[in-house]
C-alpha positions as CSV (number, residue, x, y, z in Angstrom):
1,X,-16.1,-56.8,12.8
2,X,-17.7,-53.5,11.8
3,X,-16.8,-51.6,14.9
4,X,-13.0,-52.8,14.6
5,X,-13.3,-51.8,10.9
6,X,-14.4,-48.3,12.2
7,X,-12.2,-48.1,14.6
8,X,-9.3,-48.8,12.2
9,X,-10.5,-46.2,9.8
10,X,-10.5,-43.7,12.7
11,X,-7.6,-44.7,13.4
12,X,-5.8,-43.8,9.8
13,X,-8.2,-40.4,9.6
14,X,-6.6,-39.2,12.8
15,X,-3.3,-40.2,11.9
16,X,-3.0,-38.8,8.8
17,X,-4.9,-35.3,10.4
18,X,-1.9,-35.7,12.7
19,X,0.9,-35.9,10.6
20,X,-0.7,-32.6,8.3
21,X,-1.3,-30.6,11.7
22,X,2.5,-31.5,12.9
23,X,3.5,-30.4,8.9
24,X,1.8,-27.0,8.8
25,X,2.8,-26.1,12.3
26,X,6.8,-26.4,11.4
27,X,6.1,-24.9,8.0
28,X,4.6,-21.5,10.4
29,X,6.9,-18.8,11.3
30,X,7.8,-19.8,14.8
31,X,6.9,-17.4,17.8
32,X,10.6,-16.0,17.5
33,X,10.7,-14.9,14.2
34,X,10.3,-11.8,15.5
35,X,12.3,-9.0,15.1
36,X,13.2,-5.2,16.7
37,X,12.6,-2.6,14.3
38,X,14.4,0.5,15.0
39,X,12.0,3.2,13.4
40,X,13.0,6.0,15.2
41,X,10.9,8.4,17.1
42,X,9.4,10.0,14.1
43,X,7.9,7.1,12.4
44,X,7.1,5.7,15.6
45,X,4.6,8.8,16.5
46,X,3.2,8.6,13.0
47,X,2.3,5.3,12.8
48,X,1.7,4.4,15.9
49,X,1.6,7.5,18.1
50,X,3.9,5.8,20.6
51,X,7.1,7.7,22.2
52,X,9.3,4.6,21.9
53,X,11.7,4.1,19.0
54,X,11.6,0.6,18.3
55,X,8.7,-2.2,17.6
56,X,8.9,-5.6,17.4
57,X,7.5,-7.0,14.2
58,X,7.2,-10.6,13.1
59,X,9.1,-11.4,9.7
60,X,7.4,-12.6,6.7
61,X,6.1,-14.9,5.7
62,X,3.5,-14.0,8.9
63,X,0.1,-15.3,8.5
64,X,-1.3,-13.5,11.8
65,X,-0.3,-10.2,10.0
66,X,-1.9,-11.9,6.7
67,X,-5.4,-12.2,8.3
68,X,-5.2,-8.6,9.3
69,X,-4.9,-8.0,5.6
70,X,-7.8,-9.7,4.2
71,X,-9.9,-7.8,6.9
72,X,-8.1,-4.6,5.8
73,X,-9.0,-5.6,2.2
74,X,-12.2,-5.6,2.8
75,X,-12.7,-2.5,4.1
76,X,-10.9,-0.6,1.5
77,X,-12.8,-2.5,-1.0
78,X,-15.9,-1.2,1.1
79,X,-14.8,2.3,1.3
80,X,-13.7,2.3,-2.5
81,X,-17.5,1.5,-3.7
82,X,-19.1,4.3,-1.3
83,X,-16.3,6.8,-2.3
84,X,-16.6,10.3,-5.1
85,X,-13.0,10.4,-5.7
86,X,-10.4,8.4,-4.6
87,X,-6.8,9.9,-5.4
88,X,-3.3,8.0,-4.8
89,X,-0.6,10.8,-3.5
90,X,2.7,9.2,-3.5
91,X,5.4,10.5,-0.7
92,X,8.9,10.0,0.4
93,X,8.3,10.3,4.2
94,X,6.0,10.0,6.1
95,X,2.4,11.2,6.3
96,X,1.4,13.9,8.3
97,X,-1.8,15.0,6.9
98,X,-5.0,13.3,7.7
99,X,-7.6,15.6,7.8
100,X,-11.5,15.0,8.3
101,X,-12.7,17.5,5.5
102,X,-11.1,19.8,3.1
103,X,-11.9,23.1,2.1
104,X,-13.2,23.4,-1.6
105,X,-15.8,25.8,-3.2
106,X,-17.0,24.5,-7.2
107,X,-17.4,28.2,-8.0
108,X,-13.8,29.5,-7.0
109,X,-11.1,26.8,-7.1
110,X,-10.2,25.3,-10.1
111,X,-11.8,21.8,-11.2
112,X,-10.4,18.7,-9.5
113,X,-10.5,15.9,-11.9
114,X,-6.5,14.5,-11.5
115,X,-3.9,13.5,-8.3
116,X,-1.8,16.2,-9.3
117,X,-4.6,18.9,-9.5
118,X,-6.0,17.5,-6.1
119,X,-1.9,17.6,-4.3
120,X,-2.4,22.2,-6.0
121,X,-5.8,21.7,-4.1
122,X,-4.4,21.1,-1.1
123,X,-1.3,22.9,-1.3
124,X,-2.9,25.7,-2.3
125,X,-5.8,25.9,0.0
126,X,-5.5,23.9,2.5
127,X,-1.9,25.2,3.6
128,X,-0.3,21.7,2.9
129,X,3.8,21.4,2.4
130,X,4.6,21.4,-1.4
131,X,7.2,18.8,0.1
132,X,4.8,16.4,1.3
133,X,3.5,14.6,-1.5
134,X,5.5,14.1,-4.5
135,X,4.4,16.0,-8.1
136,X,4.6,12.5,-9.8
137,X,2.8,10.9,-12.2
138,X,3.5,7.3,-13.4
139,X,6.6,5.5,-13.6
140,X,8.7,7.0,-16.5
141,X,11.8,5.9,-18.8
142,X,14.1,8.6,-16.5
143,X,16.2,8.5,-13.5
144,X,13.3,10.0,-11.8
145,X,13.2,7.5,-8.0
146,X,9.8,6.5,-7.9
147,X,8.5,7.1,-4.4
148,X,8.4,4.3,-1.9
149,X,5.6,5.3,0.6
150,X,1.7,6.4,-0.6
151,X,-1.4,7.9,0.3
152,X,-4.8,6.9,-1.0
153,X,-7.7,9.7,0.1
154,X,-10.8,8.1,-0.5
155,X,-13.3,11.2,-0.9
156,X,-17.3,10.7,-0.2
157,X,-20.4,12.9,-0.4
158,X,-20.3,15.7,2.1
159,X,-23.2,17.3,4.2
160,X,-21.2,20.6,5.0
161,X,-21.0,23.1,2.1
162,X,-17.8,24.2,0.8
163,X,-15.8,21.4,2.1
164,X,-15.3,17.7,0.7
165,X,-15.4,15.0,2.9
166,X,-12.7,12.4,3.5
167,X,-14.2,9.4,4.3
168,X,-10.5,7.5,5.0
169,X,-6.9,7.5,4.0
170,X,-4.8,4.6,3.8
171,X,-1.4,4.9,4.0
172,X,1.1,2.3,3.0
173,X,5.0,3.1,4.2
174,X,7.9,0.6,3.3
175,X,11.3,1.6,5.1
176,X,14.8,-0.1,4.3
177,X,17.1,-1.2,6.5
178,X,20.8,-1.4,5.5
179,X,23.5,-0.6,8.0
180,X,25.2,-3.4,10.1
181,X,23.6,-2.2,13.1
182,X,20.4,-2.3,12.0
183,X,18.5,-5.9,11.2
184,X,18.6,-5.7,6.8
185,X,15.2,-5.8,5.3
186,X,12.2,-3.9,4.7
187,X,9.2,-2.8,7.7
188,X,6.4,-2.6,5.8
189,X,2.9,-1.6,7.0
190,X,0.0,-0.3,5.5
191,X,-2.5,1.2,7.9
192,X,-6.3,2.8,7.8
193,X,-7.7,6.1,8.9
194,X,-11.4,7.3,9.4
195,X,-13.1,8.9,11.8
196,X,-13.6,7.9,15.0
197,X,-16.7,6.6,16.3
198,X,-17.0,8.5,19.2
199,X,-16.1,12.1,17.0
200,X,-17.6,11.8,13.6
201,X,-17.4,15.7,13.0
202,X,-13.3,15.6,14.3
203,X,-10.9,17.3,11.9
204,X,-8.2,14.6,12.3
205,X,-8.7,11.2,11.4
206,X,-7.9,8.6,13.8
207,X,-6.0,4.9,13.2
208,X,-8.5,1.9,12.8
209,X,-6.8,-0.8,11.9
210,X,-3.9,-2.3,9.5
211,X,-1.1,-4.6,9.5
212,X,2.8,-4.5,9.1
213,X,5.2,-7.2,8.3
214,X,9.0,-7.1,8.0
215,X,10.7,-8.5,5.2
216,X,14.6,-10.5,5.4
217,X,17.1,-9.5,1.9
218,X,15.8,-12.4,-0.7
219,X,20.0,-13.6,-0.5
220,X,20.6,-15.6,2.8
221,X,23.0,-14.4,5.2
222,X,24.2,-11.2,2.8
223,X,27.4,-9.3,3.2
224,X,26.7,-6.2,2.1
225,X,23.5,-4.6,1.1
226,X,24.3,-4.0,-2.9
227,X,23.9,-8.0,-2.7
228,X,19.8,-7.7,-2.8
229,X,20.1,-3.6,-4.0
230,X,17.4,-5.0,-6.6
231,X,14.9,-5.8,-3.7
232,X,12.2,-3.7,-3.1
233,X,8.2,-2.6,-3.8
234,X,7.6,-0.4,-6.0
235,X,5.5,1.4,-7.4
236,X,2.7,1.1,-5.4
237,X,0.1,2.3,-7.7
238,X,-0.4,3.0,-11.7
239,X,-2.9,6.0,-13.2
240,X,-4.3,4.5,-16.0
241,X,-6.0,8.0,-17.9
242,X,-8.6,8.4,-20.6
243,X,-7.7,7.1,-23.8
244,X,-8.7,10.8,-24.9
245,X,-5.8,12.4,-23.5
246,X,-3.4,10.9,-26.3
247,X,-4.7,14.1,-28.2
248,X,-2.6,15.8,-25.9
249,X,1.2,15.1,-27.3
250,X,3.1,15.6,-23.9
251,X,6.8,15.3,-22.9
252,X,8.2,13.0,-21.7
253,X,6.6,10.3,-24.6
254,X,6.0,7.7,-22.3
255,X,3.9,8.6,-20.3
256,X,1.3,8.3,-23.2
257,X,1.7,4.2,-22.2
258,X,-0.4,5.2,-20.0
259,X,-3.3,6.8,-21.7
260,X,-5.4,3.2,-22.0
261,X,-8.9,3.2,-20.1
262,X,-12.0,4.0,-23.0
263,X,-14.4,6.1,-20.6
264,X,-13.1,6.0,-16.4
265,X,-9.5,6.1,-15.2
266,X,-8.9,4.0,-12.6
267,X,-6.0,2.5,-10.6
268,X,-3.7,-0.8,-10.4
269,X,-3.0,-0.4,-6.5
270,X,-0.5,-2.9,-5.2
271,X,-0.1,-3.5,-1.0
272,X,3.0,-5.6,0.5
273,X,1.8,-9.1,1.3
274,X,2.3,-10.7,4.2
275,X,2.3,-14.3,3.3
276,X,5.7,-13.7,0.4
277,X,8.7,-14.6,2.1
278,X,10.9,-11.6,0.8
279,X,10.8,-8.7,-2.0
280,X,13.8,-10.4,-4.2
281,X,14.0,-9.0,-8.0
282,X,11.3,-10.4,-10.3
283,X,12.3,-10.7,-14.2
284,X,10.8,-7.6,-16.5
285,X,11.2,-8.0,-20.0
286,X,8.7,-5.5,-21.4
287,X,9.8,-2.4,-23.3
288,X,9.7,1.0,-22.3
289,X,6.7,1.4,-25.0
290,X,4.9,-0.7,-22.8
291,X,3.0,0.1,-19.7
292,X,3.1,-3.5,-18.1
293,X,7.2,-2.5,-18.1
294,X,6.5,-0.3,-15.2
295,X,4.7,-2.7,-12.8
296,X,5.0,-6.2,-14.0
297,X,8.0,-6.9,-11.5
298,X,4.8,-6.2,-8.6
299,X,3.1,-9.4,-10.0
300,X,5.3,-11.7,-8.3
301,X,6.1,-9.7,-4.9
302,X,1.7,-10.0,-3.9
303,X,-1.1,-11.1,-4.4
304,X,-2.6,-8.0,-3.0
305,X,-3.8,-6.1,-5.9
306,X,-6.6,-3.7,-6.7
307,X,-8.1,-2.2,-9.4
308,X,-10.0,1.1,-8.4
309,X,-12.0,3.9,-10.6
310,X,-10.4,7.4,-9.6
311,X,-14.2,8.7,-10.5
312,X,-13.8,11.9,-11.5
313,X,-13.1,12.2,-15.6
314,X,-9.8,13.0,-16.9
């Protein structure tokens, strides 16, 4: 009697384990939900350093491309707490900068303590396009675009005088996709670079890892692309300054929203997540006075969120 009654719990264990195995596997993106993204030759080299101009990419929600996240995650969080500086450049194309160390001497350049005085830095010295890296500074109440693709240069301590030392730069690209020929959604990828292990003094930094995921319009089967024109990701990060810097009255007013941490500024950071299904509109109904109106739409596109000193005082 007690071996049948074992049996027959067995029995009801392994069905049931059945049944949730068969449920989660049809609730998985299928190996076909895949699709050919036609980045071009340009992005292709960038992010990939491949001559082709297409890559297949699975769509979202993709939990293969989500575990490739949370190991990602990790390692930023990693690099953030070893870092001096850290300092988010936002873009409109894509990046073509990744250098190993950058010129700077204390007793000649100017003091680097903000984004935009780092993006002078390296304009300045370090012979870097004006047109690479947008002069932007927090969402405003304006028709200024904000920028759809980032950079994030996390800066350590440096053993070669007159130079600071990039420990890694992550850069995080979304691209839309519109036309009829094209498949309508968004490729986005966010992607790591350090130096390689093999070159530790080289004056490029090399890929080591990311993840990329594409996502569909949040309307089924649209029509035209104005139907899901409210889709998107942005912005992908928020300056939060000293709270000091409200002495300084500044043009446009609301960019003083922003002027909330006591003693450290520090970042909100937001990366696409892999496991939402699309980037449909989320309901905003802060005003312009304050700073949650900027970013509150990102709560509900990922779960991906970071909150990072920049370091250095502003």
């Amino acid at each position: 009697m007690e071996l049948l009654l074992v049996l027959a719990l067995s029995a009801v264990v392994l069905g049931s384990a059945v049944v949730i195995y068969g449920t989660l596997v049809r609730s998985q993106p299928s190996a076909s939900s895949v699709v050919t993204v036609p980045l071009g030759l340009e992005r292709m080299q960038n992010f990939y350093g491949s001559s082709a101009t297409t890559v297949n990419v699975a769509i979202a929600p993709q939990y293969g491309a989500l575990s490739l996240a949370e190991e990602l995650r990790e390692q930023f969080v990693t690099d953030t707490l070893s870092a001096t500086a850290i300092f988010c450049l936002p873009r409109d194309g894509v990046n073509t900068w990744r250098p190993s160390v950058i010129a700077h001497n204390p007793a000649l350049h100017d003091e680097i303590d903000t984004p935009q005085k780092f993006r002078a830095h390296i304009v300045t010295h370090a012979s870097v396009p004006a047109t690479l890296y947008r002069d932007y500074r927090n969402p405003l109440s304006n028709s200024v675009a904000v920028p759809q693709n980032a950079s994030i240069f996390v800066l350590g301590f440096s053993k070669w005088p007159g130079y600071l030392k990039v420990n890694a730069i992550y850069d995080i690209d979304l691209v839309r996709f519109t036309a009829a020929t094209e498949p309508n959604g968004f490729h986005a990828s966010v992607k790591r670079y350090a130096d390689a292990v093999s070159a530790p003094s080289s004056a490029t930094l090399s890929h080591t890892g990311g993840y990329e995921v594409f996502y569909s319009p949040s309307v089924p089967n649209p029509t035209h692309s104005t139907q899901w024109g409210t889709d998107g990701f942005a912005p992908l990060f928020i300056t939060f300054e000293r709270a000091a810097r409200l002495a300084l009255r500044e043009t446009p007013t609301t960019i003083e929203r922003f002027k909330r941490a006591a003693e450290r500024p520090f970042y909100f950071i937001w990366w696409p997540d892999p496991a939402a299904r699309h980037l449909g509109a989320v309901a905003n109904t802060f005003p312009s006075s304050d700073p949650r109106q900027a970013y509150n739409q990102i709560a509900g596109r990922t779960a991906f969120m970071f909150t990072v000193p920049m370091f250095p005082a502003l």
